[in-house]
N, C-alpha and C positions, 0 to 999 in steps of 0.2 A: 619598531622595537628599541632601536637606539636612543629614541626621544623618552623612551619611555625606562629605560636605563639610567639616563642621566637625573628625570626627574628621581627615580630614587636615591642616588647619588646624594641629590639637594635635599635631599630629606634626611638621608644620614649626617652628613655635614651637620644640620641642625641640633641634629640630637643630642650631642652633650650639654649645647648651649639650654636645649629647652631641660632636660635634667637637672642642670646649675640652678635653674632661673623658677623652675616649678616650687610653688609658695611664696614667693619673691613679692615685695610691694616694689613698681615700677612707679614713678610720676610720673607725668608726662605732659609737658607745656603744650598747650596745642595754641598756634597761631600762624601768623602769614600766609604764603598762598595756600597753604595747605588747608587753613581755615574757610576760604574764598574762592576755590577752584570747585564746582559742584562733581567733576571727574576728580579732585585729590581728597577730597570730606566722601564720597565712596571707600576709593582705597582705607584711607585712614578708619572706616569704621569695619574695614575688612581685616585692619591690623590689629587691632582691639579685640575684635573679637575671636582671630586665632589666638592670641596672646591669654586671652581669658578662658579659652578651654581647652591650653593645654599645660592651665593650673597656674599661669600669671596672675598679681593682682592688681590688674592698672587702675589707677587713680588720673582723673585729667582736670588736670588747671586750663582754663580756656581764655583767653583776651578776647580784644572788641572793638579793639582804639579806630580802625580806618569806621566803622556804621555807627559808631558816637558820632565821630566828626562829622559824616554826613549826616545824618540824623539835626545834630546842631545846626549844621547848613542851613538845611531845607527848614527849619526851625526861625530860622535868624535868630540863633541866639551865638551870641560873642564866644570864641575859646581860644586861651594862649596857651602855649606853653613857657615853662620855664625850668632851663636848664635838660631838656628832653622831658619833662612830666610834667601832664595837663592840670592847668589853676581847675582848680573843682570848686566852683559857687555852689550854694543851695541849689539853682536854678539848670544847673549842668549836672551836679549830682541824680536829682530825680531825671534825666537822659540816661546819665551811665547806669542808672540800677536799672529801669525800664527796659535799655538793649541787653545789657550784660542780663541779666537774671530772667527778661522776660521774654528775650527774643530769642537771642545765641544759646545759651543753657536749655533751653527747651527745645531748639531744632537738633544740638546733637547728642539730648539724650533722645528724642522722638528716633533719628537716627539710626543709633548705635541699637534701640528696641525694634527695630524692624528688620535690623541684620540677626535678630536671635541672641543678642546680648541680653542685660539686664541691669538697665543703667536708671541712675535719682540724678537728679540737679538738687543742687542745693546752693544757697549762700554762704558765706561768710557769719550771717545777720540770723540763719537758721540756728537754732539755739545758742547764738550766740557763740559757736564754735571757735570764731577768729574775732579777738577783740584786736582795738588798735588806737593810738593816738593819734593828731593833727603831727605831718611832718614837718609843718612849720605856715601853720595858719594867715599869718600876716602876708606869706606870699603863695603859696599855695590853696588856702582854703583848705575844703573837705579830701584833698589826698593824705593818705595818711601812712602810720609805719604800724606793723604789726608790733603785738606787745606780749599776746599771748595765742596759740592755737590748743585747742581742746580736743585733743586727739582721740579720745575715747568715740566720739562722732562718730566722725570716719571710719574707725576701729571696728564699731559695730556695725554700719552699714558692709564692710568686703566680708567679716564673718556670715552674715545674713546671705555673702556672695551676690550682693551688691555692687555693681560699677560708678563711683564716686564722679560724679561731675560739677566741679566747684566755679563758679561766678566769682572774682576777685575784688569782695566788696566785703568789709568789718565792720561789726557792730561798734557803736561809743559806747563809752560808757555812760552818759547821762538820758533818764528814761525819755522816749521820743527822738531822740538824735539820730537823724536822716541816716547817718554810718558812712563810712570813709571809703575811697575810692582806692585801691592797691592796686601799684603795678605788679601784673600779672608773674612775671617772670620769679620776683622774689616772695612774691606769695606760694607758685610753685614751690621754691626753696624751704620755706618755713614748713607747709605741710609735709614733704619729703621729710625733712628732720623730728620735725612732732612724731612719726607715724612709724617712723624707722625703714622708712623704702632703704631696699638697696640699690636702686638707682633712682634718677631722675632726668630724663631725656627732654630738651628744649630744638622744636620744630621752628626751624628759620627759614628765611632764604638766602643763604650762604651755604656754602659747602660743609662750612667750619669754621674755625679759627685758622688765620691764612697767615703764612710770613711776608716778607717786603717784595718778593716773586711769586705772589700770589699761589705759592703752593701749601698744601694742606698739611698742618700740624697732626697727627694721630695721636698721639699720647701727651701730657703736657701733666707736668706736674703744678702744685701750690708754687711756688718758690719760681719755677720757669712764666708762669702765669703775670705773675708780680713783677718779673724782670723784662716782661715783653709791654706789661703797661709803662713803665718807666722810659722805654727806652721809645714809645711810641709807634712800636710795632702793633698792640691793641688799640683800636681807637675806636672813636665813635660808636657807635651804635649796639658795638660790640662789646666796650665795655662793661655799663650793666647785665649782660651775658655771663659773662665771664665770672663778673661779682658775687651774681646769683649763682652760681656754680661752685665757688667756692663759700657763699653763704651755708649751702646744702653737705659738703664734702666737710667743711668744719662741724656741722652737726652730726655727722657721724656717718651720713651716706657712702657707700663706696667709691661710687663713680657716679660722676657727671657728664653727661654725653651735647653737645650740640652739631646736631645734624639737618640738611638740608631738603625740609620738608617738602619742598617743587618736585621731588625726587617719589616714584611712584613707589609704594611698600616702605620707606625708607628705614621705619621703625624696624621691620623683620631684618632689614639686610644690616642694620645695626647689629642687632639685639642675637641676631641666630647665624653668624656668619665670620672665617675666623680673623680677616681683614678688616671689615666695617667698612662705612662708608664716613664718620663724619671725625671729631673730633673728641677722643675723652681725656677728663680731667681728675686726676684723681691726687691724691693727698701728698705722699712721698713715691 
């Protein structure tokens, strides 16, 4: 009886958060282990879909980068990076849209429809929703920078009550042009802002954003964000995180969350809990 006490407990706790949040467009970056664990892609399609019917509207951005790489491998075809983002040739392009769109996107909407969800994959490239330019063709090639997103899309597919699942891939704009390879994370960003999510959540393997005692940041403004890159308390890996986070919060998002995806449910003890678990970011 006690055990059974406490669970309602955890479900009142819940409740205001799921009241706030019911109608809500969530993002949600889905990457790292949490993409790769076949026990964390369970949970995570377990969090989706309480989130979606208890009148969430999550939307998921999904990466790819480590099964390009290997893909390229076993391929023997060449890939660098430069500056953390991969040279995208013709030849590496037609890999990242084949795993992104043809592999990843359709194993977790396949997924996320066998948990009783009701999820579409889509591209970038799919009406043309996410257009984009070369970020700088002479040294990158076909990675590119978003320029425009078409939000009516999307729009219409969560009204339809639709589960949005986007491949971080942008059409060119010249007719036949293969389309541009987007890092995941700020792709996230841009659809959040096009779409008017109130949040946008990015699944890492970090806790959060950590200070120089490796302890966890909870709340972090614009302004403390900026002062932590400068001083090189942000670095690496984390930067682009961070960026993207406040790409989304400058488009008018509420909050930006980065939490530690290796973490089972992570999303619920985020999103429904009065603590949290990872790091959010919000504007002032």
């Amino acid at each position: 009886m006690k055990t059974k006490i406490e669970t309602v407990k955890t479900l009142l706790e819940a409740l205001p958060f799921i009241k706030e949040f019911r109608k809500e467009i969530v993002v949600i970056k889905y990457g790292g282990s949490a993409q790769t664990s076949e026990e964390l892609k369970e949970k995570f399609a377990e969090d989706i879909l309480l989130m979606y019917l208890v009148g969430i509207k999550p939307v998921i951005v999904h990466g790819g980068g480590k099964k390009i790489t290997d893909m390229l491998d076993a391929l023997s075809i060449d890939t660098k990076f430069i500056e953390g983002q991969r040279v995208t040739t013709k030849e590496v392009m037609r890999i990242v849209e084949m795993i992104l769109s043809g592999e990843i996107n359709k194993e977790i909407v396949s997924l996320l429809n066998s948990h009783g969800a009701k999820a579409i994959g889509i591209s970038g490239k799919d009406a043309h929703f996410i257009s984009a330019k070369a970020k700088d063709f002479s040294r990158w090639g076909l990675t590119g920078n978003i320029t425009h997103v078409e939000a009516s899309v999307i729009e219409n597919l969560i009204r339809e009550n639709f589960i949005p699942v986007i491949a971080p891939i942008a059409a060119g704009e010249e007719m036949g042009h293969p389309g541009f390879n987007i890092n995941a994370d700020l792709c996230a960003s841009y659809v959040a802002k096009a779409i008017g999510a109130n949040k946008i959540i990015f699944l890492t393997d970090t806790p959060g954003v950590l200070n120089n005692d490796k302890e966890l940041f909870s709340t972090l403004t614009k302004e403390q964000v900026e002062s932590l890159k400068a001083d090189g308390t942000i670095n690496g890996g984390m930067v682009p995180k961070v960026d993207a986070c406040l790409e989304a919060i400058d488009g008018g998002v509420a909050k930006a969350h980065i939490i530690d995806g290796r973490l089972e449910h992570s999303m619920l003890l985020e999103l429904f809990t009065s603590e949290g678990i990872g790091t959010q970011i919000v504007k002032n």
